[in-house]
C-alpha positions as CSV (number, residue, x, y, z in Angstrom):
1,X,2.4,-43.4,10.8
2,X,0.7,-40.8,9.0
3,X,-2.5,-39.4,10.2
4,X,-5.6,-38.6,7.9
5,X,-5.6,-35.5,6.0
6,X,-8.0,-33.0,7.4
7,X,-10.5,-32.0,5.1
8,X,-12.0,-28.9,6.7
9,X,-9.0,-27.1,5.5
10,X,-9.6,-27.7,2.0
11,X,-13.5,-27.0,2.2
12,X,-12.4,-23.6,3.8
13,X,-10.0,-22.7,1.6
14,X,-11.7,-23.2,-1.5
15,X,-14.9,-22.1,-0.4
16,X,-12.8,-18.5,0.4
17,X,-11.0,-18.7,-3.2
18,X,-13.8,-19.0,-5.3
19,X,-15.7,-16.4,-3.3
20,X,-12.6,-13.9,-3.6
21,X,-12.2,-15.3,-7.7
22,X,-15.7,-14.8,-8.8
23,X,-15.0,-10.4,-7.0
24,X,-12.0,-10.5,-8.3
25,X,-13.5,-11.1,-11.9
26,X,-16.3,-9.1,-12.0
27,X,-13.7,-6.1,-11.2
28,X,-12.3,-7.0,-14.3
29,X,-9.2,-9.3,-12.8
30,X,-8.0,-11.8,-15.8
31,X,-4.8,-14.1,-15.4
32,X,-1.7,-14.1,-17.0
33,X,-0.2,-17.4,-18.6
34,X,3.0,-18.9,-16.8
35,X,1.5,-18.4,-13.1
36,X,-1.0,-20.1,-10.9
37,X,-4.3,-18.4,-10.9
38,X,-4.4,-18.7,-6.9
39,X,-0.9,-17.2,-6.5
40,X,-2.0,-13.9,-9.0
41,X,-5.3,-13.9,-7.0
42,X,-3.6,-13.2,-3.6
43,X,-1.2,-11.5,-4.8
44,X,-3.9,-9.1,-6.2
45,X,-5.7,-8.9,-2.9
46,X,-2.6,-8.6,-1.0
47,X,-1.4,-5.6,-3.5
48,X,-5.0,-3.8,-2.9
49,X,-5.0,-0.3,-1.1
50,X,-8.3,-1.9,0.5
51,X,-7.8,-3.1,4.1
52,X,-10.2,-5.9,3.7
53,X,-8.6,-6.9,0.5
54,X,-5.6,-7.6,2.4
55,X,-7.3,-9.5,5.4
56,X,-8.6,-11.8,3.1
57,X,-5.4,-12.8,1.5
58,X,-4.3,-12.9,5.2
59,X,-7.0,-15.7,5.6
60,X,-6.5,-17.3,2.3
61,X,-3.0,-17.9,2.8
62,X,-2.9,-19.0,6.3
63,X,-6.0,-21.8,5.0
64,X,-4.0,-22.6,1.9
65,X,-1.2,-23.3,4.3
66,X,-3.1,-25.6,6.8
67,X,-4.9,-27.1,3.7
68,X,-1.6,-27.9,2.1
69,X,0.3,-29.3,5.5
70,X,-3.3,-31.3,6.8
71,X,-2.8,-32.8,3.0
72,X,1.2,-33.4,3.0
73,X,3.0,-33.1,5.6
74,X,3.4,-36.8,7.6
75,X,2.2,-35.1,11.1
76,X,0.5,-31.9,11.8
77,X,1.0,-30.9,15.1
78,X,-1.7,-28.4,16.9
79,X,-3.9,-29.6,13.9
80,X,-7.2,-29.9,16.1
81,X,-6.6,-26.2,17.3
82,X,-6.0,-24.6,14.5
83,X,-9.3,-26.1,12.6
84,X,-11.7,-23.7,14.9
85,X,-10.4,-20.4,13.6
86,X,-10.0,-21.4,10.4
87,X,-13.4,-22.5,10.0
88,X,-15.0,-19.3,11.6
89,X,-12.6,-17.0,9.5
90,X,-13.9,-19.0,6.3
91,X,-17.6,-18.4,7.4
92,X,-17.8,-15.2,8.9
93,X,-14.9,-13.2,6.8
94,X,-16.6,-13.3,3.6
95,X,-20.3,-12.5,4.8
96,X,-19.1,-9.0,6.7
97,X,-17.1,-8.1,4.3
98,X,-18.7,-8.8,0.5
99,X,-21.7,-7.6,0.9
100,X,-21.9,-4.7,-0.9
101,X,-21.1,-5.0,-4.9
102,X,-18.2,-2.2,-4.5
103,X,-16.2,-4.3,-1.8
104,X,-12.5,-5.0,-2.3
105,X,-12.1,-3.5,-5.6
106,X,-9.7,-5.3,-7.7
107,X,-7.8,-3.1,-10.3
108,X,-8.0,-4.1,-14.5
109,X,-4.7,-5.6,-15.1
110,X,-3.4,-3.2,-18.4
111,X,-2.9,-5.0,-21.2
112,X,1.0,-5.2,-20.6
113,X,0.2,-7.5,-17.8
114,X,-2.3,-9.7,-19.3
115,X,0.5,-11.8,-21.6
């Protein structure tokens, strides 16, 4: 029997990637062709010298992960559990940590890398 996905997961994660997209690209981060946008996103954050930077990747890819087994995988054990700190890492991560306009500075990719 498979049990119903859990949408919270998505709702969090995307709510947290379109957050971290929308810095990234107004520090001047553009994509590359051949790769997928969320994979060169936290890759970017996780690369950053910035210790926030890399706590939201953190986040991102631990949501992405739930998101993708609440979604896929036939049973989710510990799912109720592991909804909580999701959610509050989705709410309260981005609201301590964006607010100023120079938070988690993304580096411009050089023209090498922007194929």
């Amino acid at each position: 029997m498979r049990l119903r996905n859990e949408p919270r997961f998505s709702r969090a994660y995307y709510f947290v990637y379109h957050l971290a997209l929308k810095r990234a690209e107004q520090n001047g981060f553009q994509t590359r062709a051949g790769e997928a946008t969320h994979s060169q996103l936290w890759r970017t954050y996780s690369g950053s010298p910035d210790v926030d930077c890399n706590k939201l990747a953190q986040i991102a890819q631990r949501l992405n992960e739930n998101r993708r087994r609440a979604d896929y995988d036939d049973l989710f054990p510990r799912i109720g559990d592991l909804i909580a700190g999701s959610l509050t890492d989705a709410r309260t991560f981005p609201l301590s940590s964006f607010n100023s306009p120079r938070a988690c500075q993304i580096r411009k990719a050089s023209a090498s890398e922007r194929v």
